[in-house]
VOBA-1610 file (N, C-alpha, C; in pm, whole numbers, padded with zeros to 5 digits, always signed):
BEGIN
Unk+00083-00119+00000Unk+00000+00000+00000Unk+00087+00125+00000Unk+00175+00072+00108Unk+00309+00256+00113Unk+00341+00279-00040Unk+00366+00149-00098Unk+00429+00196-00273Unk+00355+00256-00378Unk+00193+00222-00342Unk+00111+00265-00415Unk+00094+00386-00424Unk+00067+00437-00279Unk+00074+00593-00209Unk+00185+00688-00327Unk+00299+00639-00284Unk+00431+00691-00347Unk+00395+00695-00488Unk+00380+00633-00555Unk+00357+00552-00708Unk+00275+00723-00728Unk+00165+00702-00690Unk+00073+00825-00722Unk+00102+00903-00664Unk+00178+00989-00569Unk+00195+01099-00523Unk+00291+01164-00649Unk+00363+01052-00720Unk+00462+01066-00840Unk+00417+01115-00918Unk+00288+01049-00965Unk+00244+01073-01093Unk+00141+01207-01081Unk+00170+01245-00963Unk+00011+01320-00952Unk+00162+01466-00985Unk+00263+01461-00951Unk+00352+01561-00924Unk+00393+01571-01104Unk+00400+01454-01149Unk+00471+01478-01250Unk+00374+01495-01405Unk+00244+01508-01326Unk+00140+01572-01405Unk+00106+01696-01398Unk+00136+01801-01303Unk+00144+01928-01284Unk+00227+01961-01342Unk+00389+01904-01293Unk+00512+01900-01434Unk+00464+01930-01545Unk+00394+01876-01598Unk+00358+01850-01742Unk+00248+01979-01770Unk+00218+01986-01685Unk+00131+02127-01694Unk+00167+02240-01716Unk+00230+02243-01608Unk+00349+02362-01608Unk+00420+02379-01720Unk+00509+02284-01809Unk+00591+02268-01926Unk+00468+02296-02009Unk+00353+02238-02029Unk+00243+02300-02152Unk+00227+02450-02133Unk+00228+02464-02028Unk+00180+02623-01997Unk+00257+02747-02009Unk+00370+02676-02037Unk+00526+02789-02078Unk+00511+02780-02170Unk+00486+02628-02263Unk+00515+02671-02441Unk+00466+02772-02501Unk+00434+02773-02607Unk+00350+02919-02656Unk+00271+02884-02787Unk+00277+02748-02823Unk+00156+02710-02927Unk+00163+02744-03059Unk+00314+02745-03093Unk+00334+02751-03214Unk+00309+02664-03325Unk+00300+02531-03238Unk+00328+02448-03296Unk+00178+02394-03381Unk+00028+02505-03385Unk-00088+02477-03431Unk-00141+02449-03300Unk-00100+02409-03221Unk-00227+02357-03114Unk-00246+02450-03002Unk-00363+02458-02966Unk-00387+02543-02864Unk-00282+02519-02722Unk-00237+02607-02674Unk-00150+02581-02541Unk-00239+02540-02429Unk-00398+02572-02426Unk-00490+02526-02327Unk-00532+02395-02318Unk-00533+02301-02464Unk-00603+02206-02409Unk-00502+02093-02354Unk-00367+02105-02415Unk-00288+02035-02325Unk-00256+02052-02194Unk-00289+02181-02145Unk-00248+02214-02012Unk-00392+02153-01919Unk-00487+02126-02009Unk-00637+02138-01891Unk-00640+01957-01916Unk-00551+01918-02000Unk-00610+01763-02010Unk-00477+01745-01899Unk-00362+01756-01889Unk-00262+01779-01805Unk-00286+01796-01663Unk-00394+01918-01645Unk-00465+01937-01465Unk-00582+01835-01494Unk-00636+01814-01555Unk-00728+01702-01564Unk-00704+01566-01514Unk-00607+01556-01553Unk-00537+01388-01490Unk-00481+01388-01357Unk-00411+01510-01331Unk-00421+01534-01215Unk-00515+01529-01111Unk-00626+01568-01185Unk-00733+01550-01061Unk-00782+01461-01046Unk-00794+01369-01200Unk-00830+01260-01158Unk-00745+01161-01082Unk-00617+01177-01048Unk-00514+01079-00982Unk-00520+01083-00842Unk-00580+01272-00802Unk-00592+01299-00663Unk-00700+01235-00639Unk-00825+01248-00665Unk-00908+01161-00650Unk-00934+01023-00625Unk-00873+00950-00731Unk-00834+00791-00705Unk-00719+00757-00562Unk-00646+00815-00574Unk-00509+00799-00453Unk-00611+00846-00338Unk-00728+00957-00299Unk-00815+00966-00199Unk-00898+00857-00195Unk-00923+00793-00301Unk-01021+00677-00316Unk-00965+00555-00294Unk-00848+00515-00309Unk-00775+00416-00244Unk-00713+00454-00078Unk-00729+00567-00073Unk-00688+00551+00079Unk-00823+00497+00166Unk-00920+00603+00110Unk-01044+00582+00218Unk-01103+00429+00190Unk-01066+00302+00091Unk-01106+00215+00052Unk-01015+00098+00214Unk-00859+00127+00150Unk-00755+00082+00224Unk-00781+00103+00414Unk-00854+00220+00446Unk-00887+00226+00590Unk-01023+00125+00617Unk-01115+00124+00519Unk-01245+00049+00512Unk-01227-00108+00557Unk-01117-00129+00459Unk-01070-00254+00480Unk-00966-00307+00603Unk-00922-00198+00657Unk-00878-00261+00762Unk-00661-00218+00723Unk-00625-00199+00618Unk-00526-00245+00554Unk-00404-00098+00632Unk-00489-00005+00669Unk-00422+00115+00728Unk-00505+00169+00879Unk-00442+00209+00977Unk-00523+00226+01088Unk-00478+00370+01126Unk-00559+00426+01196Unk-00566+00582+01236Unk-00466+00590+01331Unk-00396+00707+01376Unk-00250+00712+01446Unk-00376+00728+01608Unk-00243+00769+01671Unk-00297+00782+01809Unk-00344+00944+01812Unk-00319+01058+01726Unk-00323+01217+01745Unk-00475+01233+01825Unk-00442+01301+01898Unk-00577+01346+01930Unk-00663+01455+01903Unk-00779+01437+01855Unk-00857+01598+01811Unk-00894+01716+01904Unk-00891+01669+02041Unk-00896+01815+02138Unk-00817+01759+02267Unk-00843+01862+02354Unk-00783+01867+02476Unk-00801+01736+02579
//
């Protein structure tokens, strides 16, 4: 499960990367500079989403357990 975490914290980073690099070019090349950058944050969100959706799945199941922190005094 820790590798999975990692795995997607990667890809979720190195899809903003990719965003960022679309979002500097300047679209000479015929294509709009937006839709690569929004399909780019697009996957991103969908990765944050899934990596939230495997965590809250992974606690359901038992596979990760809540620390000791406490919420008040």
């Amino acid at each position: 499960m820790k590798y999975l975490v990692i795995i997607a914290f990667l890809a979720i980073l190195a899809s903003l990367g990719s965003a960022l690099f679309f979002m500097m070019k300047d679209g000479r090349d015929g294509k709009a500079k937006t839709s690569n950058m929004a399909w780019a944050l697009a996957l991103r969100v969908g990765l944050s989403i899934l990596l939230f959706v495997c965590i809250l799945i992974a606690w359901k199941l038992g596979y990760i357990q809540p620390t000791g922190i406490s919420a008040g005094r």
